[in-house]
N, C-alpha and C positions, 0 to 999 in steps of 0.2 A: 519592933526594933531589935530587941531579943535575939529573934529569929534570923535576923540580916548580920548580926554581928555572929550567931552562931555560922552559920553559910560562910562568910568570910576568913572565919579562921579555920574552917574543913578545906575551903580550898587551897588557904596560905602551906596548911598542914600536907596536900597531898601536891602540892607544887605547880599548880596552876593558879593563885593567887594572884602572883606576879605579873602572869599576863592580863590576866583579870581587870585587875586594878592600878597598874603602871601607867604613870602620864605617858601620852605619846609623843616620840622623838618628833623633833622638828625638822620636815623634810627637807634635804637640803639639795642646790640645785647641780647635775649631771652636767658635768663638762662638757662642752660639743664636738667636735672632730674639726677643724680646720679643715678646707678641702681639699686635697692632692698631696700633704705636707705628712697626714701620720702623726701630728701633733693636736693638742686638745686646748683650748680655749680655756683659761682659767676667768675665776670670777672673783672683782677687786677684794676678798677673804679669804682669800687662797694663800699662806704660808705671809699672812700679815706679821708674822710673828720671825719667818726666818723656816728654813727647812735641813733638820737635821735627817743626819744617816749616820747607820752606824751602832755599834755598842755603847761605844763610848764618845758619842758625835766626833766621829776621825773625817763624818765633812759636813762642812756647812753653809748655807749662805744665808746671808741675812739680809732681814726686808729692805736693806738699802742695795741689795746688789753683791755686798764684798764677798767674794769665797775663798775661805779659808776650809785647809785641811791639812792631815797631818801626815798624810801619805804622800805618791807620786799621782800628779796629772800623767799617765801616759795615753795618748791620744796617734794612731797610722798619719794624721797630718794635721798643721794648724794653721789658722789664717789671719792674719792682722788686719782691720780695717782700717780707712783714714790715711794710704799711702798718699804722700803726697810729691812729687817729680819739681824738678826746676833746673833749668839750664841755666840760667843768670846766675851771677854773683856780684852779692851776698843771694842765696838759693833761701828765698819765700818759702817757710814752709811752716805759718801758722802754728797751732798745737801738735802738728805730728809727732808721732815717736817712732816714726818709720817712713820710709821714703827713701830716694833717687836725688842725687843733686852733680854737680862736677867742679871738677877742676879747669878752668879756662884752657885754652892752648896759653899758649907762654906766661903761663902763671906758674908758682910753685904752692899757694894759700889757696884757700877757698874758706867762706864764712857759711854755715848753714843755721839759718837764723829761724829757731821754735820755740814757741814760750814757755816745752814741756822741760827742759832742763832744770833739773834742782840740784841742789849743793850735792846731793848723794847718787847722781842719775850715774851707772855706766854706760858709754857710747862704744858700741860696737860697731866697726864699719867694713867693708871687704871691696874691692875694686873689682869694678866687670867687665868684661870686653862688648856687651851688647848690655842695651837698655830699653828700657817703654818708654824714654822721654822723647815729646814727640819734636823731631827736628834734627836728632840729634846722632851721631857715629861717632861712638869711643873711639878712642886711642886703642890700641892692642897691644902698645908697648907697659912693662911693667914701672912702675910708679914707686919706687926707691927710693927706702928711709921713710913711707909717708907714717904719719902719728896723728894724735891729736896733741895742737898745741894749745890750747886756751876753752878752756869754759867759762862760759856767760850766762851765769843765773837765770833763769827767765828768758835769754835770749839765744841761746842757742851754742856753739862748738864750730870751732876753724880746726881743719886740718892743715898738716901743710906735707910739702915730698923735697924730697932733694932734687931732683929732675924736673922743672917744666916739661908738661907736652908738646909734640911740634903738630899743627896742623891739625886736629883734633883733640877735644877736654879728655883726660882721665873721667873716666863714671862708678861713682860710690854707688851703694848701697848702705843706707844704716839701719842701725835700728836703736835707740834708747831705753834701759831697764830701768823705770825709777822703782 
């Protein structure tokens, strides 16, 4: 016994000990490659915790999703999914916070009705002369004085113009920042 505990500490002494007698790590399992994508297949202990970057985590996301960081997103182009289009009004448009909706011909209002509005949401919107709703040919005349007149908690934002359309709707575009 003597003799194994002398062995043990000549090897701890010339630095092979460690490997010697070191539990072995538990192997853990190799991402896979997704096929045609370039992207890797995580496995459900993969950043349970949230995955920082950074010196000073300037980014982060956490195991639920959120990302937060303290610098600029700058990204060549971005995409919003979940647009949602509607030629009716009040314009159906579910949870979206982006979409296509219009202003009737001889209307001067239109209601865009989404249950993403909150007390603090900005609505940004821009008028187009062409649209993806399907049916549908803008107006090309410009849409004078339009705003937003009224927000609706939960249920969405009415614009309105000083000009009805004649013969075809005005076509927004919005998009909502909550």
């Amino acid at each position: 016994m003597n003799k194994f505990i002398a062995l043990a500490l000549v090897l701890v002494a010339v630095g092979v000990g460690f490997i010697v007698f070191r539990k072995p790590e538990p192997v853990k399992p190799v991402p896979q490659p997704i096929p045609q994508t370039g992207a890797y297949r995580q496995t459900a202990d993969h950043f349970a915790n949230g995955f920082y970057a950074g010196t000073s985590d300037q980014f982060f996301v956490s195991s639920t999703g959120t990302l937060v960081t303290s610098g600029d997103i700058v990204a060549p182009t971005s995409r919003m999914s979940g647009a949602i289009t509607s030629s009716s009004s009040p314009a159906a448009l579910g949870s979206s916070t982006v979409g296509k909706f219009v202003i009737a011909a001889s209307a001067t209002t239109a209601q865009a009705s989404t249950t993403a509005l909150t007390v603090n949401s900005l609505v940004f919107f821009v008028q187009s002369a062409t649209t993806t709703i399907p049916g549908t040919t803008c107006n090309t005349a410009t849409a004078s004085g339009t705003l937003v007149s009224q927000k609706i908690v939960g249920n969405g934002f009415q614009i309105r113009t000083n000009i009805a359309p004649t013969t075809n709707p005005f076509c927004f575009d919005f998009y909502i920042l909550n």
